[in-house]
C-alpha positions as CSV (number, residue, x, y, z in Angstrom):
1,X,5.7,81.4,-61.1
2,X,2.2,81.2,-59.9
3,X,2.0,78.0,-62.6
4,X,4.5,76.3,-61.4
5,X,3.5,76.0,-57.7
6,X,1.1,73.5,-58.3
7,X,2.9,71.5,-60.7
8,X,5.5,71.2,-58.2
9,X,3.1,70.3,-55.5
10,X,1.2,67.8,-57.8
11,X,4.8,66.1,-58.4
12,X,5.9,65.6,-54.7
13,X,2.6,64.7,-53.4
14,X,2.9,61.1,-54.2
15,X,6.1,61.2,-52.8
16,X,4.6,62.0,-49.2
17,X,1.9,59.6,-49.7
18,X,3.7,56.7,-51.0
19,X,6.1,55.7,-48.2
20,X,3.2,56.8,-45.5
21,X,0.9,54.1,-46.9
22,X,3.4,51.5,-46.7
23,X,3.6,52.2,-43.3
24,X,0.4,51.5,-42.6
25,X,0.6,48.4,-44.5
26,X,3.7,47.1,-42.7
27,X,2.0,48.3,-39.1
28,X,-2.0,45.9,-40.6
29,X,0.6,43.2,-41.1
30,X,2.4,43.5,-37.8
31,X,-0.6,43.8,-35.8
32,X,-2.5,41.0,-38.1
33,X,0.5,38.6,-37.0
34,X,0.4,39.7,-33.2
35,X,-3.2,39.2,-33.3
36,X,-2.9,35.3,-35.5
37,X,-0.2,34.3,-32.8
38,X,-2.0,35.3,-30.1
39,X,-5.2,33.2,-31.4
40,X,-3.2,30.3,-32.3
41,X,-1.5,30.3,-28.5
42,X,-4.7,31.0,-27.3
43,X,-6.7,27.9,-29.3
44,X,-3.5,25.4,-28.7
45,X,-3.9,26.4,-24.8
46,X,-7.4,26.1,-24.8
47,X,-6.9,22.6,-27.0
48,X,-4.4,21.5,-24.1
49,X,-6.6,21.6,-21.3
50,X,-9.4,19.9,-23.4
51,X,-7.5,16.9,-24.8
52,X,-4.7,14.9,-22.6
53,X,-3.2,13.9,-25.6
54,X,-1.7,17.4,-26.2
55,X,-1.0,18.0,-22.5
56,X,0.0,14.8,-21.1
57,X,0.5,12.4,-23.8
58,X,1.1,9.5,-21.7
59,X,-2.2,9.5,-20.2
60,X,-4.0,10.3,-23.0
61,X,-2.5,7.7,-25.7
62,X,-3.1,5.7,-23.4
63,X,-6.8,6.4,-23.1
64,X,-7.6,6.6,-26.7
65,X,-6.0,2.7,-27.1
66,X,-8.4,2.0,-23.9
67,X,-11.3,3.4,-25.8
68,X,-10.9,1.9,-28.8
69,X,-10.5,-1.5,-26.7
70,X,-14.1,-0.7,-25.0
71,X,-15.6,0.2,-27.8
72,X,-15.0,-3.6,-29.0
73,X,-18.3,-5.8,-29.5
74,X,-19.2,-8.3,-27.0
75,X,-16.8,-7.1,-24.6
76,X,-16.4,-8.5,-20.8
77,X,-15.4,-6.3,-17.5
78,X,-12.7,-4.2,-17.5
79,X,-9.4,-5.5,-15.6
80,X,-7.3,-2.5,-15.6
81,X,-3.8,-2.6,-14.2
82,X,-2.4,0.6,-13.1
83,X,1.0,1.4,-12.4
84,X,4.5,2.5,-12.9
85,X,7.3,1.1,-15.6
86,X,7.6,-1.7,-14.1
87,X,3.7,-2.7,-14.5
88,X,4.4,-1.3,-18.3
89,X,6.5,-4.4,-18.8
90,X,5.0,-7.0,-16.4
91,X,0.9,-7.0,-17.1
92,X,0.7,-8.4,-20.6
93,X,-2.5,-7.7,-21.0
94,X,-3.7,-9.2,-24.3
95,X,-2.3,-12.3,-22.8
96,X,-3.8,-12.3,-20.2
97,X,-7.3,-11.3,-22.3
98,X,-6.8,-14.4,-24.5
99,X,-6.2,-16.8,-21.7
100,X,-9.0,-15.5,-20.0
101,X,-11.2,-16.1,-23.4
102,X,-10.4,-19.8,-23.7
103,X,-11.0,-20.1,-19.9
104,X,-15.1,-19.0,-21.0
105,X,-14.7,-15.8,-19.1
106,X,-14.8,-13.2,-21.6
107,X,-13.0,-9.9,-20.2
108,X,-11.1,-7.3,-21.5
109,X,-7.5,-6.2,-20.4
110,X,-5.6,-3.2,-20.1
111,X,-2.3,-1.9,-18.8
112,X,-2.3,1.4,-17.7
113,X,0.9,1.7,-16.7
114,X,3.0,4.6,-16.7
115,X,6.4,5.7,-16.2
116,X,8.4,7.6,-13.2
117,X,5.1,7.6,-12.0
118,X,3.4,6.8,-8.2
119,X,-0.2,7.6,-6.0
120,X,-0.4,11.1,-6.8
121,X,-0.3,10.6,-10.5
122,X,-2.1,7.4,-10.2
123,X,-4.8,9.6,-8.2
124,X,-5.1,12.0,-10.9
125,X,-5.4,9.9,-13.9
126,X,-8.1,7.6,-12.0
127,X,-9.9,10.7,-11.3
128,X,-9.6,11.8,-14.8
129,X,-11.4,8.7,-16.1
130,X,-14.3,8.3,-13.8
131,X,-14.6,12.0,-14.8
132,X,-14.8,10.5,-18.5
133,X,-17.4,7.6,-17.0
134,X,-14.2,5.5,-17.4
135,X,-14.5,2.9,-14.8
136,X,-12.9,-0.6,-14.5
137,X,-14.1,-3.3,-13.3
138,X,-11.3,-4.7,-11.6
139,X,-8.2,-2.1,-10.4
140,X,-4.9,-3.8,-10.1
141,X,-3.2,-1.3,-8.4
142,X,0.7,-1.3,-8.4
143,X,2.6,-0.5,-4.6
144,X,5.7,0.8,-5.5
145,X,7.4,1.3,-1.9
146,X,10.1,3.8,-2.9
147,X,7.4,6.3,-4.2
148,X,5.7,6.1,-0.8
149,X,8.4,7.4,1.7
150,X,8.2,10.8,3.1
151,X,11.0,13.2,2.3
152,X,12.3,16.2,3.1
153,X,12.2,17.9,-0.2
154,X,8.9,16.6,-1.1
155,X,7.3,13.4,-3.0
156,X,9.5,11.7,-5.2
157,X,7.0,12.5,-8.0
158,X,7.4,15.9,-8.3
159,X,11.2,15.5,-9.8
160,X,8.8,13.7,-13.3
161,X,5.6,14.9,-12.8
162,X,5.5,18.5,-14.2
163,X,3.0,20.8,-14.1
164,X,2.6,21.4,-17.9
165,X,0.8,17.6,-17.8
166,X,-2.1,19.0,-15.6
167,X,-5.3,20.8,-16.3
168,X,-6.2,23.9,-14.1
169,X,-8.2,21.9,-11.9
170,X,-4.9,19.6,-10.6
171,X,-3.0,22.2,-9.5
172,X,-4.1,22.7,-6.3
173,X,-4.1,18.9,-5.6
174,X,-0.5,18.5,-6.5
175,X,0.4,21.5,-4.3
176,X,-1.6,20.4,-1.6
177,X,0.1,17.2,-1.8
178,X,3.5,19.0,-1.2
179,X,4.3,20.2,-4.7
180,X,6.4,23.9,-4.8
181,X,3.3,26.1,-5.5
182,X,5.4,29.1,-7.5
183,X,7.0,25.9,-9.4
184,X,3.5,24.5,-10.4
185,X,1.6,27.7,-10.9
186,X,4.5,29.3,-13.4
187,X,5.1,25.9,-15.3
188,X,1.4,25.6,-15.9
189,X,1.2,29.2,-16.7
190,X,4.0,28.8,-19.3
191,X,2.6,25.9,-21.4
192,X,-1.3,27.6,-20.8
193,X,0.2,31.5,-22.0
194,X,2.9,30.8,-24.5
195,X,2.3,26.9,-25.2
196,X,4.0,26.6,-28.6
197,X,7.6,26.9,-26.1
198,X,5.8,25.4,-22.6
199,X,4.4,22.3,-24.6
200,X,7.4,21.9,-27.0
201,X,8.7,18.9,-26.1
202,X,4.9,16.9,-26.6
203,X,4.4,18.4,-29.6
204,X,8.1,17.6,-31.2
205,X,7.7,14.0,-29.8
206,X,4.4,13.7,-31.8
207,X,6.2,14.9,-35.1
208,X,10.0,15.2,-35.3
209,X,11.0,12.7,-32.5
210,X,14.3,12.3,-33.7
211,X,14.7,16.2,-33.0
212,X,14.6,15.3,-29.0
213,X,15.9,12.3,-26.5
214,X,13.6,9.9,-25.9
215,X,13.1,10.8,-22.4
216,X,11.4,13.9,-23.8
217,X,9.3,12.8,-26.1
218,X,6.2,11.8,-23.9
219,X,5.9,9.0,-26.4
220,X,6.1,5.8,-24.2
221,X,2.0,5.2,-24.4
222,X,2.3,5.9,-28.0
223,X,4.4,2.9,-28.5
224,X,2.7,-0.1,-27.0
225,X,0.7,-2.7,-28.5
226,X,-3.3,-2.0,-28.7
227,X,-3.9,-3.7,-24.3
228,X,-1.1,-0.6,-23.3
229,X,1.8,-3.3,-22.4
230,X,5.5,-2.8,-23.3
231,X,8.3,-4.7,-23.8
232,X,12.1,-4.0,-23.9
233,X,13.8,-3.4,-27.3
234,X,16.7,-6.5,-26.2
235,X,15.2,-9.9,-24.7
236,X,18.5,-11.6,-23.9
237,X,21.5,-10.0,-21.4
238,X,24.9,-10.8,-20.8
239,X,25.8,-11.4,-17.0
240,X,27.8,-8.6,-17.4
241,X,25.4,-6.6,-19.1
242,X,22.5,-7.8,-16.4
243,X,25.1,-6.4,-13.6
244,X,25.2,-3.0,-14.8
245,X,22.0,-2.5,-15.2
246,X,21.5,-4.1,-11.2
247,X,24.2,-1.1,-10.3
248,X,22.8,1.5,-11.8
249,X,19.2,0.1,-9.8
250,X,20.8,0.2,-6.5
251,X,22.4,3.1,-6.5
252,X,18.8,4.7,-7.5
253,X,17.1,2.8,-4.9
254,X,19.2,1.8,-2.1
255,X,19.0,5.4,0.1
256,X,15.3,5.1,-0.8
257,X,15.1,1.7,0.3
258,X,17.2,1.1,3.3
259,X,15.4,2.6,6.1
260,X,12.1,3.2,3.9
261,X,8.9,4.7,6.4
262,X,6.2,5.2,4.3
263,X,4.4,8.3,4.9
264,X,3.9,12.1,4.4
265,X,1.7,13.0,0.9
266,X,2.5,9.7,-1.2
267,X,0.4,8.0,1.7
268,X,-2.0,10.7,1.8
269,X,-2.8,10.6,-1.8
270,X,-2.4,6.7,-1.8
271,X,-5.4,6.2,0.7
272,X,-7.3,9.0,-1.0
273,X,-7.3,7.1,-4.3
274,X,-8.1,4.2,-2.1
275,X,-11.4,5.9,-1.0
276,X,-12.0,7.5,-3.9
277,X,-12.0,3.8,-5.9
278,X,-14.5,2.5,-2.9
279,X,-16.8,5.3,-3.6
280,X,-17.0,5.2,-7.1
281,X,-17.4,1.4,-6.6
282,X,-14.5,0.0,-8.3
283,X,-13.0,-3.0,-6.6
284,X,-8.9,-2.9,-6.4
285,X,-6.4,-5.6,-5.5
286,X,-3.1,-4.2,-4.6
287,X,-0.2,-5.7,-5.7
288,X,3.8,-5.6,-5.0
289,X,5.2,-6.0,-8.2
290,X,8.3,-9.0,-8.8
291,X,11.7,-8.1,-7.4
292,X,15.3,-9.8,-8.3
293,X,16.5,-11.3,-5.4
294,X,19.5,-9.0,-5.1
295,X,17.1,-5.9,-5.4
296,X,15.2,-7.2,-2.5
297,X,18.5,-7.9,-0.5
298,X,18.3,-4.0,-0.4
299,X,15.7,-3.8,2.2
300,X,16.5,-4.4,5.7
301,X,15.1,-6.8,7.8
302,X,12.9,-3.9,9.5
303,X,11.8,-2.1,6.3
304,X,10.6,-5.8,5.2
305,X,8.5,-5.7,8.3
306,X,7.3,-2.3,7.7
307,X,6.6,-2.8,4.1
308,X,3.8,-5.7,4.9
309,X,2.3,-4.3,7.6
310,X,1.7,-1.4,5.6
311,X,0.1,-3.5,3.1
312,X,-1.8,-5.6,5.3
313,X,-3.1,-3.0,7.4
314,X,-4.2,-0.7,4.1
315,X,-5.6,-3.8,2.3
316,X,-7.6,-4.3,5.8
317,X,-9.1,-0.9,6.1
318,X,-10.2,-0.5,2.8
319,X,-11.2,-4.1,2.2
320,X,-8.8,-5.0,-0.4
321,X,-6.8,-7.9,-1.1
322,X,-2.9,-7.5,-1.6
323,X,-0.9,-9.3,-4.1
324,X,2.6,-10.5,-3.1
325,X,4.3,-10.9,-5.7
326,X,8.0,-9.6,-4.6
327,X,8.9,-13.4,-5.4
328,X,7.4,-14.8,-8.3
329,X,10.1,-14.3,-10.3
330,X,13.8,-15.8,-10.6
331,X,16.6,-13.3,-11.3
332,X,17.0,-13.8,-15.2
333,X,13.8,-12.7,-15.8
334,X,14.9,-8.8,-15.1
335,X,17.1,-6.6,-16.8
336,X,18.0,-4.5,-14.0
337,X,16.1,-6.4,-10.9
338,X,12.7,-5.0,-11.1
339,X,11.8,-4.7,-14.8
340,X,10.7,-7.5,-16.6
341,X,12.1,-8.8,-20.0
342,X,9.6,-10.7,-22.0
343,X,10.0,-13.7,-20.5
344,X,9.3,-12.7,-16.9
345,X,6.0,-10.7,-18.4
346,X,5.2,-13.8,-19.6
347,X,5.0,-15.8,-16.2
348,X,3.9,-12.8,-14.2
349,X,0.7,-12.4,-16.0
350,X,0.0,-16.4,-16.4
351,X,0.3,-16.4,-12.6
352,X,-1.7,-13.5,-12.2
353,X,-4.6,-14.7,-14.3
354,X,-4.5,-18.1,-12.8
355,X,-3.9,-17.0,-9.2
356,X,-5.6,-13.7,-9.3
357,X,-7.9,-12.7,-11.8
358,X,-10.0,-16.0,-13.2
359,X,-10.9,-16.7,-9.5
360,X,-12.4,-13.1,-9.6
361,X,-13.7,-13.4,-13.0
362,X,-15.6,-16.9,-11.5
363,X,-17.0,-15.3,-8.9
364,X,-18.0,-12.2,-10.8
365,X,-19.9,-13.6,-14.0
């Protein structure tokens, strides 16, 4: 009996052992992945605030095409055109460039517009480049009236521009501009903390677009040619076609448009951008974009009065001069009104250029 005892032992030893060390092996692997997911959240976080181009793709696609066009030898001042969708597919840019070139004034052009977007992303995104020593020449800056009306439940931008677009440092400005603070601070949070789900819709749209609508994808600075300009996918509309496309603009714009006051933060960040451009000494040139003549029929005689004294008096205090361009354009050369097809690009930036920007580029040399 003695014998045995440790015979019996010896067997069922491994037996304890065995089962307890694959314990610890399944708890090293648990804890390994914990600790690789937390890093990679942690380093794509970190990567988002760093480079726009994870964060806020339309700004910084954008950028990288801009840099690549400064980065060009022999290059002349920067005219920079900054703006919503509808500057995306008006300032044709390289046209504009080339014209420019066989007019002996070398410059180089760039469309920086953006879409859904108004002053307080405009403000943020000039700040962002002169942070990056980014600074143009010439600003044609876009007035889009219906993102410059005060409204009860805040700035129109803050139904497009989200908070998992904007570094740390842009948070308060947004929420001091009338932004929901708990709305801002826990979106941010989301796509900084757990950023593989908070930034999933820029990351599918840079590799499985398909996966996603296209309004998610973030990809609409991808897409244009190297000066940042746009053009619609169809060139040609039917009447009927044209029509529903002018519907579905008025009954967008129409409440926004009717008895349109501009004020509250849209102004406030409008003028600071303003100031901010005079300080860093960038010279801007506001401009009302082209308008159907149906769209235009939506503003009332007193809103029309409004509108250019608001221009006139804002050009005036900050020294600028203001672009009227509301009429440049007949109605075919819209597809809903206010956008441009190619054709009314076309004729909006020839005008420009002649009008606008080759006087400048004389007197500047």
């Amino acid at each position: 009996m003695p014998q045995t005892l440790p015979r019996l032992f010896a067997a069922r030893r491994p037996l304890r052992t065995a089962p307890r060390a694959k314990r610890r092996h399944a708890r090293a692997v648990v804890i390994a992945s914990l600790f690789a997911i937390a890093a990679l959240s942690a380093g794509l976080g970190l990567a988002a605030e760093l480079y726009p181009r994870i964060r806020d793709p339309l700004y910084g696609d954008k950028l990288a095409k801009l840099q690549a066009k400064l980065r060009e030898p022999n290059r002349g001042p920067l005219v920079m055109m900054l703006g919503s969708s509808r500057s995306i597919f008006a300032f044709d840019a390289g046209r504009v460039e080339g014209q420019l070139r066989e007019a002996g004034r070398s410059t180089t052009a760039f469309n920086f517009g953006v879409p859904a977007s108004g002053p307080i992303t405009h403000l943020l995104y000039a700040r962002r480049l002169f942070r990056d020593g980014t600074k143009p020449d010439l600003l044609l800056l876009e007035i889009l009236p219906s993102m410059l009306t005060d409204l009860p439940a805040g700035p129109q931008e803050s139904r497009w521009l989200y908070a998992d677009r904007l570094t740390h440092r842009e948070l308060d400005t947004v929420i001091g501009l009338g932004f929901d603070a708990e709305t801002v601070r826990g979106r941010w949070r989301e796509s900084t903390l757990t950023p593989w789900y908070g930034l999933r819709f820029q990351l599918l749209g840079r590799v499985l677009q398909s996966w996603i609508p296209w309004t998610m994808r973030h990809d609409w600075s991808r897409t244009t040619d190297a000066h940042g300009w746009s053009t619609p996918m169809i060139q040609t509309l039917t009447a009927e076609q044209r029509a529903t496309a002018v519907e579905q603009a008025r009954a967008e714009y129409t409440p926004l448009l009717f008895d349109w006051k501009p004020g509250g933060p849209a102004v406030e960040a409008f003028r600071t951008l303003l100031r901010e451009c005079r300080e860093n000494g960038v010279p801007v040139k506001l401009v009302l974009m082209p308008e159907g003549s149906e769209f235009r029929s939506w503003y009332s005689p007193a809103v029309r009065d409004r509108l250019t004294a608001f221009v006139r008096q804002t050009a005036a205090e900050f020294g600028c001069d203001a672009i009227d361009a509301r009429e440049w354009l007949p109605d075919d050369a819209f597809t809903d009104g206010h956008h441009q097809l190619r054709v009314g690009a076309e004729a909006f930036s020839d005008r420009l250029t002649r009008e606008v920007i080759l006087p400048w580029r004389k007197e500047h040399n």
